[in-house]
DRENLUM-905392 format. One line per field, with one value per residue (C-alpha): residue number from 0; residue in three letters; x negated, z, y. Coordinates in pm, whole numbers. Layout:
N
k = (NUM / ...) $
r = (ALA / ...) $
X = (X / ...) $
Z = (Z / ...) $
Y = (Y / ...) $
REM end
This chain:
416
k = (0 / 1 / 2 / 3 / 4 / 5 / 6 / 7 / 8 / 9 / 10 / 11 / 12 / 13 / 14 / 15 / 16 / 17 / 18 / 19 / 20 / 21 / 22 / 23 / 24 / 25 / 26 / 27 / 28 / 29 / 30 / 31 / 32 / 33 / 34 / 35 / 36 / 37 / 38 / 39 / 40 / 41 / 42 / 43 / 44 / 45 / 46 / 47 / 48 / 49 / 50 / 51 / 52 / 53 / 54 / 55 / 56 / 57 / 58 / 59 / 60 / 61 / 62 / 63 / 64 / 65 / 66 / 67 / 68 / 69 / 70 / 71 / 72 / 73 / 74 / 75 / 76 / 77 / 78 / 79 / 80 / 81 / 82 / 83 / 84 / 85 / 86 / 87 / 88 / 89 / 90 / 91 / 92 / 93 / 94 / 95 / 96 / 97 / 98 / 99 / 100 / 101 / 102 / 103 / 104 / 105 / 106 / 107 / 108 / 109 / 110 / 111 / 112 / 113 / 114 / 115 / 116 / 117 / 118 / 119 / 120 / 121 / 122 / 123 / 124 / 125 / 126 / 127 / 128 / 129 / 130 / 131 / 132 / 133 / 134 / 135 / 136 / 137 / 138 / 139 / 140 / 141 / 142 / 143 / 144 / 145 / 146 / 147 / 148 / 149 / 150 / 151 / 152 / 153 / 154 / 155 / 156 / 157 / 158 / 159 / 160 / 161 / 162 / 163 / 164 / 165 / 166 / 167 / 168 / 169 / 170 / 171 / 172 / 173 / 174 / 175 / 176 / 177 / 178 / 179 / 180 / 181 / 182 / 183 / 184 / 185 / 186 / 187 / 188 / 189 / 190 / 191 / 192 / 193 / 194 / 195 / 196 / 197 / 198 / 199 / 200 / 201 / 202 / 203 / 204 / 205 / 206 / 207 / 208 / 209 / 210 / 211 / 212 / 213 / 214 / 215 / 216 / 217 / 218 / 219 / 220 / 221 / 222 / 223 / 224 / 225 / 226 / 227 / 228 / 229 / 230 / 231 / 232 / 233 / 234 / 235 / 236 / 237 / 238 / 239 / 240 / 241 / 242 / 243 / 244 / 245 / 246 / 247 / 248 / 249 / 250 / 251 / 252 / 253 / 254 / 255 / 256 / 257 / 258 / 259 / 260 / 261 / 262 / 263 / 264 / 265 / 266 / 267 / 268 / 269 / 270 / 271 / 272 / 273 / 274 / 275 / 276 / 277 / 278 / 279 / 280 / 281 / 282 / 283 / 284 / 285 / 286 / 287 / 288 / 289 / 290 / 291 / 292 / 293 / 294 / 295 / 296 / 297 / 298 / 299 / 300 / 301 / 302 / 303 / 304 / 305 / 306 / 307 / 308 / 309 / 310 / 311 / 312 / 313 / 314 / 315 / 316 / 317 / 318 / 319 / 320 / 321 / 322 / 323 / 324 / 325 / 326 / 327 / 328 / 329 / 330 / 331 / 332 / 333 / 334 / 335 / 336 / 337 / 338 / 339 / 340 / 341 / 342 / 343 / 344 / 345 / 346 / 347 / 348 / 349 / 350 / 351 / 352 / 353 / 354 / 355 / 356 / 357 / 358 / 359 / 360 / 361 / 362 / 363 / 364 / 365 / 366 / 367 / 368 / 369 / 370 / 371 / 372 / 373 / 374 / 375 / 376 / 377 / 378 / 379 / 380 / 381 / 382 / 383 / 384 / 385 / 386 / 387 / 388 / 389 / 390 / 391 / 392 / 393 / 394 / 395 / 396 / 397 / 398 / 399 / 400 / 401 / 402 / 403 / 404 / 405 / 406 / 407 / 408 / 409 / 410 / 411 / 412 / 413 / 414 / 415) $
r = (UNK / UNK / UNK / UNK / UNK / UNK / UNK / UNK / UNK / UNK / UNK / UNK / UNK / UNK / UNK / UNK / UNK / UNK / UNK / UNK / UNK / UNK / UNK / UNK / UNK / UNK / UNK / UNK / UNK / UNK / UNK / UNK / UNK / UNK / UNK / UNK / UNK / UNK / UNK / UNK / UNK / UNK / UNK / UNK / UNK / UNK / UNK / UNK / UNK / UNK / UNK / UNK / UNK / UNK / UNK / UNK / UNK / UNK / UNK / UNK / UNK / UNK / UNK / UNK / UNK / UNK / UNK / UNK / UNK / UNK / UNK / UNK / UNK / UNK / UNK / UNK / UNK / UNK / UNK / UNK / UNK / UNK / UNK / UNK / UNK / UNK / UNK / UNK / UNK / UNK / UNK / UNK / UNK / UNK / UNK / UNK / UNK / UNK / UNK / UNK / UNK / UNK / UNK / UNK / UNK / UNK / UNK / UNK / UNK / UNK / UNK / UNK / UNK / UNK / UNK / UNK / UNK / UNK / UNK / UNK / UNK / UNK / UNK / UNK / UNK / UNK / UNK / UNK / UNK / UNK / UNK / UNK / UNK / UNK / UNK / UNK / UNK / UNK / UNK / UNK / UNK / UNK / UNK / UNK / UNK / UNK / UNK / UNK / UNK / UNK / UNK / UNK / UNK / UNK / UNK / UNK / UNK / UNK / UNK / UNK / UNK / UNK / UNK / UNK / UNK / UNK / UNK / UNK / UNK / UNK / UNK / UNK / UNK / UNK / UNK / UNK / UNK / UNK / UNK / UNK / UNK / UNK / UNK / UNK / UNK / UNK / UNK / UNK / UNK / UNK / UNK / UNK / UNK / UNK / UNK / UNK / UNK / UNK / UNK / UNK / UNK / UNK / UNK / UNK / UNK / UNK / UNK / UNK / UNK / UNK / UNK / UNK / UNK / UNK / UNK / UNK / UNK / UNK / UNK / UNK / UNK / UNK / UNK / UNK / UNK / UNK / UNK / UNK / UNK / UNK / UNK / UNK / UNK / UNK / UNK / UNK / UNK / UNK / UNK / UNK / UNK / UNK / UNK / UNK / UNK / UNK / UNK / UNK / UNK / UNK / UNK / UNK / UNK / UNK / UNK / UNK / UNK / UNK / UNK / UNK / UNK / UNK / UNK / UNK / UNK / UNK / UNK / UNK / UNK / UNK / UNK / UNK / UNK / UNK / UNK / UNK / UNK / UNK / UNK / UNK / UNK / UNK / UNK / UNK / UNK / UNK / UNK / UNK / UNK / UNK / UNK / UNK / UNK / UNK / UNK / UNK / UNK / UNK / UNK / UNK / UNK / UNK / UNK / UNK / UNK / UNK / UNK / UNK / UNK / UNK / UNK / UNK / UNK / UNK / UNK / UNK / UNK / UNK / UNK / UNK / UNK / UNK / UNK / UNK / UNK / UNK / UNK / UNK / UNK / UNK / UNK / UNK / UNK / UNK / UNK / UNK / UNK / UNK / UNK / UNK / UNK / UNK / UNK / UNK / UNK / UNK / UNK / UNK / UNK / UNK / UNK / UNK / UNK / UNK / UNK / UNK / UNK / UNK / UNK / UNK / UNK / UNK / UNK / UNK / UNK / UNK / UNK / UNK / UNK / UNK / UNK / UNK / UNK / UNK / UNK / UNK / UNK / UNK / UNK / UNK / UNK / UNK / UNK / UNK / UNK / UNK / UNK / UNK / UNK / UNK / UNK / UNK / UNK / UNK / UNK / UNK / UNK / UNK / UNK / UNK / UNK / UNK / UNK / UNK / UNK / UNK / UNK / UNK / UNK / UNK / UNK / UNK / UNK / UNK / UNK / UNK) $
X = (4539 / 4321 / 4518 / 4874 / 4645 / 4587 / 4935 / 5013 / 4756 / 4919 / 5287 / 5198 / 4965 / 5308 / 5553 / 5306 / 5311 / 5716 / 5741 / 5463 / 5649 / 6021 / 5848 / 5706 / 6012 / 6262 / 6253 / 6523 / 6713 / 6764 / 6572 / 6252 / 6253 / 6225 / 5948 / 5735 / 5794 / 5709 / 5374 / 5293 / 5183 / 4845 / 4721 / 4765 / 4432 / 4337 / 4040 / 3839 / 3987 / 4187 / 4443 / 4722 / 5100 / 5140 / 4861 / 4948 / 5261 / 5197 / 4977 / 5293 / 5474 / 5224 / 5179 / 4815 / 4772 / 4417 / 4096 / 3889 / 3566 / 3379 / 3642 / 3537 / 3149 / 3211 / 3502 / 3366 / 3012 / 3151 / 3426 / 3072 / 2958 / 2687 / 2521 / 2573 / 2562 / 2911 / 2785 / 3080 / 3253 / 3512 / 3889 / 3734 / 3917 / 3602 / 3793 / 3975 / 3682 / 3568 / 3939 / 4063 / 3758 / 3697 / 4048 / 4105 / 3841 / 3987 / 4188 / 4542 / 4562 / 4183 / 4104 / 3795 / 3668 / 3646 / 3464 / 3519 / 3330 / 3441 / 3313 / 3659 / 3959 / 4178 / 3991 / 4019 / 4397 / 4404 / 4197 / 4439 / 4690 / 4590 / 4498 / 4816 / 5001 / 4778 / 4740 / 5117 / 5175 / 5489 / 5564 / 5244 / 5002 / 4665 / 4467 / 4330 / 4248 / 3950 / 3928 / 4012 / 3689 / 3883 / 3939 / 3684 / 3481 / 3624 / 3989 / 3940 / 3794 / 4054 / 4319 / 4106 / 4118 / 4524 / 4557 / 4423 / 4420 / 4196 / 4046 / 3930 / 3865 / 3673 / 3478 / 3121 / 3109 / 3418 / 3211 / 2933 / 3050 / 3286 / 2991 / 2800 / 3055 / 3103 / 2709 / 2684 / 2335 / 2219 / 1965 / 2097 / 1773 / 1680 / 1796 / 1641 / 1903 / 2160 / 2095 / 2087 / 2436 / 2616 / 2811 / 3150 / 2961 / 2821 / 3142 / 3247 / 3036 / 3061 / 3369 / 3287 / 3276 / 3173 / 3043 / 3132 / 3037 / 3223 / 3057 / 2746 / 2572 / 2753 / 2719 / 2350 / 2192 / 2124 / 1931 / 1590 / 1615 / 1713 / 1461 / 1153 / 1257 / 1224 / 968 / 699 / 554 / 288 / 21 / -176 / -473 / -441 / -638 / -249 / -87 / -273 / -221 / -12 / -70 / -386 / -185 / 69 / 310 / 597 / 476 / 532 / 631 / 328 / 102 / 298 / 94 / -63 / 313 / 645 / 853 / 578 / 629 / 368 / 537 / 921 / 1092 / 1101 / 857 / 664 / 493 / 753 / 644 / 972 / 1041 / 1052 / 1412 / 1429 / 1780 / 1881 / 2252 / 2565 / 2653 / 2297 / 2293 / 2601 / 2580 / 2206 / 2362 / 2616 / 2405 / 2125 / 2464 / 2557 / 2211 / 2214 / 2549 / 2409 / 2024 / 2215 / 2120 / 1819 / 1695 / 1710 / 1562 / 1702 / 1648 / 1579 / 1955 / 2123 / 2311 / 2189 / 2488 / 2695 / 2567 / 2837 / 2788 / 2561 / 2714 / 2830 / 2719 / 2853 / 2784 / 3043 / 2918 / 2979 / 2622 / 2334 / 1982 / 1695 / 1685 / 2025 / 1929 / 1611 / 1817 / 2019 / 1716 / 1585 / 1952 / 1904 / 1539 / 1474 / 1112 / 1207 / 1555 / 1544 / 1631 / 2013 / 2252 / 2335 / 2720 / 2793 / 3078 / 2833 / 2710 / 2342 / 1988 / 2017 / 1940 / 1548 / 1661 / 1995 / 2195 / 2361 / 2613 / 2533 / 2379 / 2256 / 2048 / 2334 / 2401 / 2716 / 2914 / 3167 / 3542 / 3616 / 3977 / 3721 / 3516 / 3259 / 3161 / 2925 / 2914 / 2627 / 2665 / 2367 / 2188 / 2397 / 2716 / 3000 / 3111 / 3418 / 3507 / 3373 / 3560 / 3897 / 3821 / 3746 / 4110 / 4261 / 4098 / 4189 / 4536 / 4607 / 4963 / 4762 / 4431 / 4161 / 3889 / 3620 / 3391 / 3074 / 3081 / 2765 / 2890 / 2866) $
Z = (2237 / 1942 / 1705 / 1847 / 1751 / 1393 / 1356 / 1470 / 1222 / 898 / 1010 / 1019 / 672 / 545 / 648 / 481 / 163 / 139 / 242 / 14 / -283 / -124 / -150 / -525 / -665 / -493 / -550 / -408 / -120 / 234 / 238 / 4 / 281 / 558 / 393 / 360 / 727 / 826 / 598 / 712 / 451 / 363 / 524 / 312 / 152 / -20 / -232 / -30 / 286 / 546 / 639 / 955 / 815 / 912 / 743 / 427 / 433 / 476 / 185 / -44 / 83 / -84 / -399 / -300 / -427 / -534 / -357 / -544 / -620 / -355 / -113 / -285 / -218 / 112 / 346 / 364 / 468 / 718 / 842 / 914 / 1124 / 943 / 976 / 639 / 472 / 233 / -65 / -310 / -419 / -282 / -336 / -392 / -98 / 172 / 456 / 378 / 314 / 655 / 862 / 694 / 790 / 1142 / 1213 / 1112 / 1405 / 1691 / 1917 / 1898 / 2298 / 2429 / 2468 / 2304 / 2044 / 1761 / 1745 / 1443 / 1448 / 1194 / 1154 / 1211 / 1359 / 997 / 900 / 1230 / 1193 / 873 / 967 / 1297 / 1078 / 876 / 1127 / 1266 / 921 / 839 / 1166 / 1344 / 1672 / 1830 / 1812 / 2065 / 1984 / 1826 / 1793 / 2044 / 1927 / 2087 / 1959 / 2184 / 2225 / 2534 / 2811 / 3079 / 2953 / 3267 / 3155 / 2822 / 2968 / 3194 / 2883 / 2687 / 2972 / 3037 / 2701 / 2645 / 2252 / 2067 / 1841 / 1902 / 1635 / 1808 / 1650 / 1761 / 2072 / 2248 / 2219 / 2364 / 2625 / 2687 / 2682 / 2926 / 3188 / 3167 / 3220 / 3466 / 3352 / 3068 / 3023 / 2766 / 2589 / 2838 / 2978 / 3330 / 3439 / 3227 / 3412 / 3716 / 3718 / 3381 / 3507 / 3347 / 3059 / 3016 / 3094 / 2802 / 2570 / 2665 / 2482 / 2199 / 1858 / 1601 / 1537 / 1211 / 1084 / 850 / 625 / 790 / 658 / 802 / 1125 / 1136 / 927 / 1018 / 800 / 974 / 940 / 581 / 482 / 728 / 847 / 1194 / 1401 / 1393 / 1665 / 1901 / 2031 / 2350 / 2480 / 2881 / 2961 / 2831 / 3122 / 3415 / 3264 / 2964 / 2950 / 2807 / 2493 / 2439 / 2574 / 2827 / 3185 / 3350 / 3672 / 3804 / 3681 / 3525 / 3341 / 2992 / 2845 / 2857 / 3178 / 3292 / 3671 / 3812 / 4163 / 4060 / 4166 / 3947 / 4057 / 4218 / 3871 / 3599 / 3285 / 3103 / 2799 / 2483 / 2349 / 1956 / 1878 / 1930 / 1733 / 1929 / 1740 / 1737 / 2129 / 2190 / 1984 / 2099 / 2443 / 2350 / 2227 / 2515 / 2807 / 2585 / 2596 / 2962 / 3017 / 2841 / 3075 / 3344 / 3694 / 3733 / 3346 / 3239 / 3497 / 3594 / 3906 / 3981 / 3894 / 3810 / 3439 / 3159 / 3112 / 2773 / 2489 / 2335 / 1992 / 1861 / 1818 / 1468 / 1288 / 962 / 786 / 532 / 264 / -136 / -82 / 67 / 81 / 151 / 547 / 584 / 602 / 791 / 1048 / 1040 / 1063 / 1338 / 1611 / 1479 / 1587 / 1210 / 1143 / 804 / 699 / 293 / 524 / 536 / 324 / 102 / -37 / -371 / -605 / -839 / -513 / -691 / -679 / -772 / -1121 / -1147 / -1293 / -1163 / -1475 / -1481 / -1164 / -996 / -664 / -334 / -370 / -537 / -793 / -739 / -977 / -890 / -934 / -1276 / -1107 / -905 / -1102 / -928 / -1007 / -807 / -793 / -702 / -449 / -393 / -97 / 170 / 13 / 129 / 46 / 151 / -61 / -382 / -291 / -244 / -606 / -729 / -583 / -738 / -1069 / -1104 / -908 / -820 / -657 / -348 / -203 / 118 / 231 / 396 / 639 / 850 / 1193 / 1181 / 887 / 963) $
Y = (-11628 / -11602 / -11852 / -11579 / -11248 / -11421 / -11434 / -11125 / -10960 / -11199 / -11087 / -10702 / -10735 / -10914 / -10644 / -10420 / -10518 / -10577 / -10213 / -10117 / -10270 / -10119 / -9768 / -9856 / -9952 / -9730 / -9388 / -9232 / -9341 / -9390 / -9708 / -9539 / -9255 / -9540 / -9760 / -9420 / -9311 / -9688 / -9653 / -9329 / -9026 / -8926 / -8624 / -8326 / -8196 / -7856 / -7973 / -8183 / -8071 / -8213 / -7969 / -7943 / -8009 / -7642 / -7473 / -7685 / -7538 / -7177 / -7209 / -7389 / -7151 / -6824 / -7037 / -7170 / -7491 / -7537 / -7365 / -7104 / -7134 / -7022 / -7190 / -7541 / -7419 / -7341 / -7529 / -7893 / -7790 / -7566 / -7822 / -8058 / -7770 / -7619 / -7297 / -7078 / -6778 / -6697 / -6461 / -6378 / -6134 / -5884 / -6072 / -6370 / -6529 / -6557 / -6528 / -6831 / -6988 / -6985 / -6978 / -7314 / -7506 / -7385 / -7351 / -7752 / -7850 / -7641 / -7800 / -7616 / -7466 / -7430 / -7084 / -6888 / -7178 / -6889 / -6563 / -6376 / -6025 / -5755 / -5378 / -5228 / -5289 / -5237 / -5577 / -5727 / -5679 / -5867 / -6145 / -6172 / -6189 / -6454 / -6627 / -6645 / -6750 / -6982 / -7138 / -7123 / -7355 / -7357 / -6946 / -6941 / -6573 / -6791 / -6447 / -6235 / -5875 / -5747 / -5390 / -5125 / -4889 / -4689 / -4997 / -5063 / -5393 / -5534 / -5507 / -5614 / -5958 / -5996 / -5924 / -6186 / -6485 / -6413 / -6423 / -6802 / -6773 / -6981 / -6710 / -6358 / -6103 / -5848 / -5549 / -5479 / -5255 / -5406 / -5778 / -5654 / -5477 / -5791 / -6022 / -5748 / -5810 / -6149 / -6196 / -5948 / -5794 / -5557 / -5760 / -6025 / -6110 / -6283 / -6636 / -6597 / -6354 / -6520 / -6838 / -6617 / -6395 / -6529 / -6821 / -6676 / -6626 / -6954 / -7088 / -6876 / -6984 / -7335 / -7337 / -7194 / -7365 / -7090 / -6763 / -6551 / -6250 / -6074 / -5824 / -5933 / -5658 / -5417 / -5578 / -5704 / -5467 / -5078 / -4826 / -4834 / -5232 / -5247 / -5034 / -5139 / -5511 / -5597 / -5527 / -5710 / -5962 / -5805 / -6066 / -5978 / -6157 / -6268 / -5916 / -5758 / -5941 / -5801 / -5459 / -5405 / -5048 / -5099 / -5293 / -5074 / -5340 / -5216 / -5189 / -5550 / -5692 / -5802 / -6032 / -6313 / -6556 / -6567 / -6629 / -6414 / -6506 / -6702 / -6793 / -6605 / -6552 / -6609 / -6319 / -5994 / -5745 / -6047 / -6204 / -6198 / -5998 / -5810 / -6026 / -5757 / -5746 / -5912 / -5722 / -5376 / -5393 / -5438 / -5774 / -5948 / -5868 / -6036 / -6356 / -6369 / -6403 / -6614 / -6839 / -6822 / -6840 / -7151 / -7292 / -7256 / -7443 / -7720 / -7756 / -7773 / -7568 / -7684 / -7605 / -7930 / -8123 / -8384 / -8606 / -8965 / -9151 / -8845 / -8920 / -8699 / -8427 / -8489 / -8224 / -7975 / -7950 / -7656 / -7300 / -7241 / -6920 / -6840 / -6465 / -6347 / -6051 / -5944 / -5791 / -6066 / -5936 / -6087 / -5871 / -6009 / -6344 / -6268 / -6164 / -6471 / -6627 / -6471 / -6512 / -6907 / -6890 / -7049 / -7096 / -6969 / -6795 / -7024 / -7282 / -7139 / -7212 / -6981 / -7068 / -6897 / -6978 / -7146 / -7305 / -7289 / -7110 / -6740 / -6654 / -6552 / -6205 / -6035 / -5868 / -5492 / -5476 / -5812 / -5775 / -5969 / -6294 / -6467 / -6195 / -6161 / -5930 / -5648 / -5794 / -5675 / -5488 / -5261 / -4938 / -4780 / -4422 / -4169 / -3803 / -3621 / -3352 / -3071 / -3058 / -2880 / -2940 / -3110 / -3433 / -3408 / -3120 / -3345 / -3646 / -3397 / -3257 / -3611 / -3730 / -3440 / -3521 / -3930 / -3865 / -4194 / -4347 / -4411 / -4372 / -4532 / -4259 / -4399 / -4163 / -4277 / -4191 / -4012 / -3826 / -3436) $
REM end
């Protein structure tokens, strides 16, 4: 047997050089085209990365043929799976950056393996989009659109799971409320009652591959925690936990223990001391949760615990979170920091197109840690309007004024 597999392995190395040298020396023909079918063809690449045969040909078929530079920084350490922060500017092709890379290590029919969060449902319609042209598979719908503020959370899950796609865009408040009913408690800081009612959720997250945030700071950041950080950690001595009153701590369940969710008699309102909730913003909540649910699914019932002869359960792979944003700040990261439970928030990565430290001193109109510049096509002006004026009257004379072919108005919802 071993003397017929030593032949076999000579006569196939043989045939592989004859059609080797038919596909060198022909190059046109019938007979060229068979040598390079029987040889097989490389894998088509965009930079360094290994790309589908139908995402390689949507891009041919735009005119992409090379990545830019912050698509070079950015795909292969994201197509290892690595946590990262994205800080370029605005048309500097970031969303690309992160689809071609997470999209290459989904498999093409598995539902939920992508979250991508935007702060509006005009960019979560683009980035469906391009998800779907850059990632096609047989005519099938490969983007779920989670977006509609109106629908019970209930019906929006339901549209999600008969849906099956492989990624959802959602926008903030639909995901949460999404991830509320799938976990079946409010209470999503904390992985006691996640454990204890969240089994679709867990199931949810299970599959799960990545997180991204688009214009992270948009999403992660709000006023009081730009200006003021998060809040900081209380400490308590083991008096606090027989009466937290006296701390200033919320009111507990009983006396649980010198630690948070200690097991001081198991059941809430019999020893268990309310964990304080880290995140406050819609999208921090969720992927908090998401993250906790998937943390679950992976100790098991029982927490981990394993008994005598029972096999060790096989790992998933960690959850992927990636942050997109022209404007990185030192609270954005923080943040970052703080969902990966990072003991400290230099230790992401922080892709730029230079893909290098940022400059000790930022010059006029860069901005964000990796001072990145304002695209030279885009002008920013500012007009000061008096106190109890209206903005919306300046911006109408300022339209009037420029008179351009076309024009996009942005207004804040808590704008008066």
């Amino acid at each position: 047997p071993v003397a017929h597999a030593s032949a076999m392995h000579a006569a196939a190395a043989v045939g592989a050089r004859v059609l080797t040298a038919l596909a060198a020396g022909l190059s046109r023909g019938p007979l060229a085209r068979m040598a390079e079918e029987a040889l097989g063809a490389p894998p088509p690449v965009f930079g360094d990365l290994p790309l589908g045969d139908a995402t390689s040909a949507a891009l041919r078929g735009v005119g992409i043929t090379r990545p830019t530079p912050i698509q070079q920084a950015a795909m292969m350490r994201l197509f290892r799976g690595e946590h990262a922060v994205i800080h370029s500017a605005t048309g500097s092709g970031k969303t690309l950056a992160y689809l071609l890379p997470l999209l290459q290590r989904l498999h093409t029919s598995r539902p939920g393996q992508l979250v991508v969060v935007v702060p509006s449902r005009e960019l979560a319609l683009q980035t469906a989009a391009a998800v779907e042209w850059a990632w096609p598979h047989h005519g099938t719908q490969r983007a779920f659109l989670l977006t509609n503020t109106s629908a019970p959370p209930a019906e929006l899950a339901e549209a999600m799971r008969v849906a099956a796609c492989p990624v959802v865009v959602a926008t903030p408040r639909p995901l949460l409320g999404a991830v509320r009913h799938l976990a079946g408690t409010d209470r999503l800081h904390s992985r006691r009652a996640l454990r204890a009612s969240g089994g679709e959720l867990a199931a949810f997250a299970a599959r799960l591959r990545a997180v991204v945030l688009d214009e992270a700071d948009a999403l992660l950041l709000s006023r009081q925690l730009a200006l003021a950080g998060p809040p900081k950690k209380m400490r308590a001595g083991r008096a606090a936990w027989r009466d937290p009153a006296k701390a200033g701590l919320p009111s507990g369940k009983g006396q649980g223990g010198p630690r948070q969710g200690g097991r001081g008699g198991g059941e809430e309102g019999e020893g268990y001391f309310e964990r304080a909730e880290l995140f406050t913003l819609p999208v921090p909540r969720a992927v908090q949760a998401l993250m906790s649910a998937r943390a679950n699914a992976e100790a098991g019932p029982q927490g981990g615990r394993r008994g005598r002869g029972r096999p060790r359960p096989k790992r998933a792979p960690p959850l992927q979170l990636v942050a997109c944003s022209a404007t990185v700040s030192q609270r954005l990261t923080g943040e970052m920091g703080r969902l990966l439970s990072l003991p400290d928030a230099d230790q992401l990565p922080l892709l730029t197109e230079a893909n290098a430290a940022a400059p000790a001193k930022r010059k006029v109109g860069q901005r964000g840690r990796g001072a990145v510049g304002v695209p030279p096509a885009i002008s920013h002006s500012w007009v000061p309007v008096p106190a109890g004026g209206s903005k919306g009257a300046a911006a109408a004379a300022v339209l009037r004024a420029l008179a351009p072919k076309a024009a996009l108005y942005f207004v804040r919802d808590d704008e008066p």
